[in-house]
Structures are given as C-alpha cells and as structure tokens.
Biotite code that builds the C-alpha atoms (Angstrom):
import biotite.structure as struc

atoms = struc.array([
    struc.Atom([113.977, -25.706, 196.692], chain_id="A", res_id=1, res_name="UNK", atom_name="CA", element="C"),
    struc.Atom([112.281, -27.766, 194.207], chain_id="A", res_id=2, res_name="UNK", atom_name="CA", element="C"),
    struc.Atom([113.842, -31.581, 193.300], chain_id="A", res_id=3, res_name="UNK", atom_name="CA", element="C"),
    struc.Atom([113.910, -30.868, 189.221], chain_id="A", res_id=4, res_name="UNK", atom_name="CA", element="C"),
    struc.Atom([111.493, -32.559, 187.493], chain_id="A", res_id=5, res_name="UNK", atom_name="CA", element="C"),
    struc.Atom([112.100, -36.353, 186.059], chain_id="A", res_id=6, res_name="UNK", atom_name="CA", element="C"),
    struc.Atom([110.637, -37.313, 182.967], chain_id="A", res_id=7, res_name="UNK", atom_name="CA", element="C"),
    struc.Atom([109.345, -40.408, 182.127], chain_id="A", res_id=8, res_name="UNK", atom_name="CA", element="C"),
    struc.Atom([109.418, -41.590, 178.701], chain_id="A", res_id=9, res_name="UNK", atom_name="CA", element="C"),
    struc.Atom([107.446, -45.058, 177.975], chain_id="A", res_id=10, res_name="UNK", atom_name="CA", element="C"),
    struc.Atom([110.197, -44.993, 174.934], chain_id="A", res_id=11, res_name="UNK", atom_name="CA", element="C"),
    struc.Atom([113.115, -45.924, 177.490], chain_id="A", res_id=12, res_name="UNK", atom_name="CA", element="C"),
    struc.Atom([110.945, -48.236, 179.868], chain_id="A", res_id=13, res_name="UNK", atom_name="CA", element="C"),
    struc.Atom([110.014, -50.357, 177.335], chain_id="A", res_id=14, res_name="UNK", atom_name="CA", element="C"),
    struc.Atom([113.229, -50.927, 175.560], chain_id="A", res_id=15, res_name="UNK", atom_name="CA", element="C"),
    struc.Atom([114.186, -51.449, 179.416], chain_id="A", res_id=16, res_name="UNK", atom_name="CA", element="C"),
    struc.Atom([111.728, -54.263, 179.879], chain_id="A", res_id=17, res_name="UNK", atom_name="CA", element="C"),
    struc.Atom([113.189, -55.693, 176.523], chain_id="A", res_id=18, res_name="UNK", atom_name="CA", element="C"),
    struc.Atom([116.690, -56.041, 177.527], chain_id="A", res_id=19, res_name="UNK", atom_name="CA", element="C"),
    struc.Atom([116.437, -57.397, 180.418], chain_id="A", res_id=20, res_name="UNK", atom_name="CA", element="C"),
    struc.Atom([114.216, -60.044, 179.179], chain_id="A", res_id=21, res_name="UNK", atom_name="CA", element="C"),
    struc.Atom([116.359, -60.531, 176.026], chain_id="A", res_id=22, res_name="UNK", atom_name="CA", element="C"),
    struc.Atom([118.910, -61.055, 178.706], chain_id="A", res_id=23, res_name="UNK", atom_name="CA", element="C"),
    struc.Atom([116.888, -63.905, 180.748], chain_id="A", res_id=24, res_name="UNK", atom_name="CA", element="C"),
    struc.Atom([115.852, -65.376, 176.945], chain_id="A", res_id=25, res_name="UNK", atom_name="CA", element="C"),
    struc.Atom([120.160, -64.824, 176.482], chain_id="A", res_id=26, res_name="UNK", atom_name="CA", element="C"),
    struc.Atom([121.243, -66.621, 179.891], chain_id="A", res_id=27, res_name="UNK", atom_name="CA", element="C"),
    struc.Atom([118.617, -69.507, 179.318], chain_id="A", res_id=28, res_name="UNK", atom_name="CA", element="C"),
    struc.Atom([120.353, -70.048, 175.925], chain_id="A", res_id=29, res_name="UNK", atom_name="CA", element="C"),
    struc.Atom([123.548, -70.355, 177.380], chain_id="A", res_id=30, res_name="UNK", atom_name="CA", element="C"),
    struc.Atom([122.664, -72.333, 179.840], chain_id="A", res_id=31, res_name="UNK", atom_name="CA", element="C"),
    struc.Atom([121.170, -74.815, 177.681], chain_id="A", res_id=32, res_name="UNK", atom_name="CA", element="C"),
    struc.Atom([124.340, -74.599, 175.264], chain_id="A", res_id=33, res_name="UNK", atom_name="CA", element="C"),
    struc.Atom([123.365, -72.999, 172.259], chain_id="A", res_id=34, res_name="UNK", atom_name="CA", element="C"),
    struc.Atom([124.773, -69.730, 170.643], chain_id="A", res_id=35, res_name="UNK", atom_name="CA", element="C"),
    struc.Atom([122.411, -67.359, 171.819], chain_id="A", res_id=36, res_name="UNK", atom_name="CA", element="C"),
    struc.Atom([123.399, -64.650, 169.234], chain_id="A", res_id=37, res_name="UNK", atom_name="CA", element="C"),
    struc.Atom([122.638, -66.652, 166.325], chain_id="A", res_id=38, res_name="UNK", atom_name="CA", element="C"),
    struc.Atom([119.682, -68.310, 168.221], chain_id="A", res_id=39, res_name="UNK", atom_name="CA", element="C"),
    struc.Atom([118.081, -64.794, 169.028], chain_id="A", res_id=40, res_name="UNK", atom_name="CA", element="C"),
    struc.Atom([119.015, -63.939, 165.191], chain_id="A", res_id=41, res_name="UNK", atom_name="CA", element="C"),
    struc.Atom([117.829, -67.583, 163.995], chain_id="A", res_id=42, res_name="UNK", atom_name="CA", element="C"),
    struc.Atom([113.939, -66.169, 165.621], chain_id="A", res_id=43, res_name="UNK", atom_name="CA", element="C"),
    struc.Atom([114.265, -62.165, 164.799], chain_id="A", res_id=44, res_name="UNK", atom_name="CA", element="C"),
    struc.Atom([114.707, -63.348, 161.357], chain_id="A", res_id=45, res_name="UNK", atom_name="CA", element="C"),
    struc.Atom([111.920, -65.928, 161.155], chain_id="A", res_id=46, res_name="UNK", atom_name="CA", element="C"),
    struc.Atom([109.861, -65.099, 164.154], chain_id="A", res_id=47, res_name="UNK", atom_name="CA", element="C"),
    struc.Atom([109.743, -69.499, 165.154], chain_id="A", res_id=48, res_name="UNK", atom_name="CA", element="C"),
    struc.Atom([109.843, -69.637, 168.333], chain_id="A", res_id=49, res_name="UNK", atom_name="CA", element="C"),
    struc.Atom([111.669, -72.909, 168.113], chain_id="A", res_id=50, res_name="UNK", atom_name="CA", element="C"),
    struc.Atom([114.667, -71.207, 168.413], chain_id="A", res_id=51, res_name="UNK", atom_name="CA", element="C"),
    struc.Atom([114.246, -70.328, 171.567], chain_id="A", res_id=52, res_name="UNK", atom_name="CA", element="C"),
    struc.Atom([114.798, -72.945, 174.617], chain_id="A", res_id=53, res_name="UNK", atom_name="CA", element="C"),
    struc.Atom([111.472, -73.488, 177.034], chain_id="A", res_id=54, res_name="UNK", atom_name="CA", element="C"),
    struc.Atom([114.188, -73.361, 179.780], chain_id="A", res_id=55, res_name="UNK", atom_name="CA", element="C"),
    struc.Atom([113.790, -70.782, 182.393], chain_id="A", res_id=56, res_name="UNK", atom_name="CA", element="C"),
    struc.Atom([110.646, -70.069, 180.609], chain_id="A", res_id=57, res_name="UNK", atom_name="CA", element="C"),
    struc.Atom([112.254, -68.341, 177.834], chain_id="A", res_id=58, res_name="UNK", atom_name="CA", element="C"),
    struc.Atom([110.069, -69.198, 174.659], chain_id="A", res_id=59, res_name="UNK", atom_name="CA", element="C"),
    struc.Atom([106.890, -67.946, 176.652], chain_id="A", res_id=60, res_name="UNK", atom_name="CA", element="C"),
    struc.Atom([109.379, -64.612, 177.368], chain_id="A", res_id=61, res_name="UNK", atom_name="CA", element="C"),
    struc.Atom([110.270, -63.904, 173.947], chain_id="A", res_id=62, res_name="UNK", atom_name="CA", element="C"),
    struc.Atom([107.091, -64.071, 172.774], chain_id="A", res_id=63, res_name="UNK", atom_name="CA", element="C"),
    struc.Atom([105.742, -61.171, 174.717], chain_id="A", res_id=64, res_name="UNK", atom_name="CA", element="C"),
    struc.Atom([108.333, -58.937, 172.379], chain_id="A", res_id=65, res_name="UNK", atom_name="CA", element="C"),
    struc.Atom([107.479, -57.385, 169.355], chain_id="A", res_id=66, res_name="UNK", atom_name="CA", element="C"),
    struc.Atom([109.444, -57.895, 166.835], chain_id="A", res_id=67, res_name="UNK", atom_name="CA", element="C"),
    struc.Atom([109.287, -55.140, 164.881], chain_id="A", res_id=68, res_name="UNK", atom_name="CA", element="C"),
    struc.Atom([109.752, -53.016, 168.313], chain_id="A", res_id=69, res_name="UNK", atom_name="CA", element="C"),
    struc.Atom([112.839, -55.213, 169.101], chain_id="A", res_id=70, res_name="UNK", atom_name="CA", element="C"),
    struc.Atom([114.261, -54.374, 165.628], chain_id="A", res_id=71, res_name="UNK", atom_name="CA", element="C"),
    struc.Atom([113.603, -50.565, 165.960], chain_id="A", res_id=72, res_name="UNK", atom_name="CA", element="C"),
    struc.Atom([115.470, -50.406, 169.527], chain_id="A", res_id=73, res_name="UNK", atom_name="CA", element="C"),
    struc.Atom([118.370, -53.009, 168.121], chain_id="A", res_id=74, res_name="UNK", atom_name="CA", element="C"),
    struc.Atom([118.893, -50.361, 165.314], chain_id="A", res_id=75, res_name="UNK", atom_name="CA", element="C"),
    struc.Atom([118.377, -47.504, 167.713], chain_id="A", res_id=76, res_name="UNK", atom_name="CA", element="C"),
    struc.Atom([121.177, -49.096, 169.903], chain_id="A", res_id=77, res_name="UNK", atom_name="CA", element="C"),
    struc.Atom([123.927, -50.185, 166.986], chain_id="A", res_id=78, res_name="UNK", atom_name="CA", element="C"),
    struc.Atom([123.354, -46.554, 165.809], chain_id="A", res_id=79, res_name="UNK", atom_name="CA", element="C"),
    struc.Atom([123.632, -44.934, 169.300], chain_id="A", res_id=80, res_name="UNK", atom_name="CA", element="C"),
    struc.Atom([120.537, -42.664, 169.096], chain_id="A", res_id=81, res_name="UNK", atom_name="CA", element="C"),
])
C-alpha cells in the first residue's frame, strides 16, 4: 500500500514562515513593553520600521515580510479562507 500523496503548497509555507516570525516580532514587543497590536498596526499602516523594537532582532525580522503579502494572508485569516 501506497502512503497517499502530501501536497505541498508554497501558499501555506509562506504564510507559515510569516506567523511565526510575526510572533518573534510580537514577543520582542512585549518584552520591551509596548502594545504589539497597535505597534504591528502602527508599521502595516505606514511601513516605518520604527515601530518595531531592534530587540531580539525584530526590526531586521519584519522587514523580510511583504507587506502587501502580510495583508493578503491577515485578510485571508479574519475571513477564514
């Protein structure tokens, strides 16, 4: 008997990568004391990486996202699809 076939979809590993980075970016926030919600929201909106603490090298993290690709899966998650 054959194992069934998994499919791999670049889609779903990327998005992946994303959240556990946005989760690192997230925890550095924390640690550091700011609101990481409206931090993260403070750079999706205006793409300056100021927002973002250097701690736990979390600036140089987020900057590896696209933002536009960040926006798509956010939507694609509220939405449930």
């Amino acid at each position: 008997m054959h194992e069934p076939t998994m499919t791999f979809s670049i889609h779903q590993e990327r998005e992946r990568e994303m959240k556990q980075t946005l989760m690192v970016i997230y925890d550095a926030l924390r640690e550091k004391g700011y609101n990481p919600i409206n931090q993260l929201v403070g750079y999706i909106l205006s793409e300056d990486p100021t927002y973002i603490t250097t701690h736990n090298n979390a600036r140089a993290l987020i900057r590896r996202i696209d933002r536009d690709e960040l926006l798509q899966a956010l939507v694609r998650s509220y939405l449930g699809e």
